[in-house]
C-alpha positions as CSV (number, residue, x, y, z in Angstrom):
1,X,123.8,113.9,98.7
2,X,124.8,111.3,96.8
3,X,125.3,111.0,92.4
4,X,124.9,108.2,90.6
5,X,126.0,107.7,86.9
6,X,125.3,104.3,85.1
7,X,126.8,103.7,81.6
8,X,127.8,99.9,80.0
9,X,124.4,99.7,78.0
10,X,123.4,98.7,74.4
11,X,122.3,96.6,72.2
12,X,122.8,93.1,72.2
13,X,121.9,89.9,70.9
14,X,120.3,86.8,72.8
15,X,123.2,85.0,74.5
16,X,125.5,87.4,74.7
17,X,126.8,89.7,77.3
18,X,127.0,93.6,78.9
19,X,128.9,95.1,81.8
20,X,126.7,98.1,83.7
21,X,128.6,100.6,85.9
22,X,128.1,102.9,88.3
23,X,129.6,105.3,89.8
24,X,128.7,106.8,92.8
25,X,130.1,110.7,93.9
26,X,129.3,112.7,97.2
27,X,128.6,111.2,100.5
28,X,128.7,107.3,100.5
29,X,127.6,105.3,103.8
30,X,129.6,102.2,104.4
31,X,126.7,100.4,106.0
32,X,124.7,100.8,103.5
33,X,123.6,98.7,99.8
34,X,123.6,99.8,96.1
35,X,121.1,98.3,93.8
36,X,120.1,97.5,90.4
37,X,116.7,97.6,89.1
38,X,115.2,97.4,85.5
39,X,111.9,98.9,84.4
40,X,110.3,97.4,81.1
41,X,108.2,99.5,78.9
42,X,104.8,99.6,80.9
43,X,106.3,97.4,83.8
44,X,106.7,98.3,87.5
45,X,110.2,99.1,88.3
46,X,111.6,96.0,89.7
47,X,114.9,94.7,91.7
48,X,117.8,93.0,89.7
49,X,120.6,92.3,92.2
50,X,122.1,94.2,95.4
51,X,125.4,94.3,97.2
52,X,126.1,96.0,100.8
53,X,128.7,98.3,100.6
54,X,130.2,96.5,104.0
55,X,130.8,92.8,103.6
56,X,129.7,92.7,100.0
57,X,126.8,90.5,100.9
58,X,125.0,90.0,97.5
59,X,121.5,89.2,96.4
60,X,119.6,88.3,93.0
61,X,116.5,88.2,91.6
62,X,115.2,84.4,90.9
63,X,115.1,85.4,87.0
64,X,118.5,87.0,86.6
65,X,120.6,84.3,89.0
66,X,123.1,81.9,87.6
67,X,123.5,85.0,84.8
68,X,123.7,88.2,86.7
69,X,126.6,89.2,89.0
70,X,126.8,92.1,90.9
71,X,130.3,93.6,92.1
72,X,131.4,96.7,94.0
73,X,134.8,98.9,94.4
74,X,134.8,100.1,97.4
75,X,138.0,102.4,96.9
76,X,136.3,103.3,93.6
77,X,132.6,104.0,94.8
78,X,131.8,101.9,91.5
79,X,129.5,99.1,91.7
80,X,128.8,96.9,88.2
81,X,126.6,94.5,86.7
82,X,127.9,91.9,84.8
83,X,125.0,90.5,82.1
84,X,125.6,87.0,80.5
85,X,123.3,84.6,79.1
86,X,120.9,87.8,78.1
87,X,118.0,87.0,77.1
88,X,115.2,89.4,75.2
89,X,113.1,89.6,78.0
90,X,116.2,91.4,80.1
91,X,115.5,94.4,77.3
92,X,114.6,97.5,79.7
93,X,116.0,100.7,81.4
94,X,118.6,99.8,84.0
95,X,119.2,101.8,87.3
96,X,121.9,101.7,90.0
97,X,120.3,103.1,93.5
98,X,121.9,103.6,96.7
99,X,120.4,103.1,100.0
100,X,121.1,106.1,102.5
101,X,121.2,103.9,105.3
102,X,121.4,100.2,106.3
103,X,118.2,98.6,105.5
104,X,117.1,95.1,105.4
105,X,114.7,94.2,102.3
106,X,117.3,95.5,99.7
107,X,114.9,94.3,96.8
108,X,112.0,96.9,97.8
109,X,112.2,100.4,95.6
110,X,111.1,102.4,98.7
111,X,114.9,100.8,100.4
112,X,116.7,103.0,98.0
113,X,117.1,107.1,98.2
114,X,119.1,107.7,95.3
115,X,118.8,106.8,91.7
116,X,121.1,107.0,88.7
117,X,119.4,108.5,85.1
118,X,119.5,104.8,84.0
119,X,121.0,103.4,81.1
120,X,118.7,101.3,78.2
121,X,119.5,97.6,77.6
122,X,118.2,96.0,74.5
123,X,118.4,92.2,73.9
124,X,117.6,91.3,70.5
125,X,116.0,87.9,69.5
């Protein structure tokens, strides 16, 4: 099993910046990805950024790159998400999720087998 705790979020204004992190406990797999993903009030659940655990390939969404940068510590089992340039249509409930084994389309929900509680971002305008 694996635990995942987010914490970093808040309230913030337009242009400015937040720092999500998660921290993963229990069983890790080295070949596998964490994840972010954001869910809007009324929204699908959908992908923010990923990092694989081994090689600390990275990938974005189109509407958070250039602004979003996901990082990992290994040692650590933390992962983050550094937020700049927010803008209010980031505002949403942010989750870190961890894949359970290596898979290729990191920015599918049904990719991931663990999910932290999540932790609320609100961008003010």
């Amino acid at each position: 099993q694996v635990q995942l705790v987010e914490s970093g979020g808040g309230l913030v204004q337009a242009g400015g910046s937040l720092r999500l992190s998660c921290a993963a406990s229990g069983r890790t797999f080295s070949n596998s990805a964490m994840g972010w993903f954001r869910q809007a009030p009324g929204k699908e659940r959908e992908f923010v950024a990923a990092i694989r655990w081994s090689g600390g390939s990275t990938y974005y969404a189109d509407s958070v790159k250039g602004r979003f940068t996901i990082s990992r510590d290994n040692a650590q089992k933390m992962v983050y998400l550094q937020m700049n340039s927010l803008k209010p249509e980031d505002t949403a409930v942010y989750y870190c999720a961890a894949a359970g084994q290596y898979k290729f389309l990191v920015h599918r929900v049904d990719s991931y087998d663990y999910w932290g509680q999540g932790t609320q971002v609100t961008v003010s305008s």
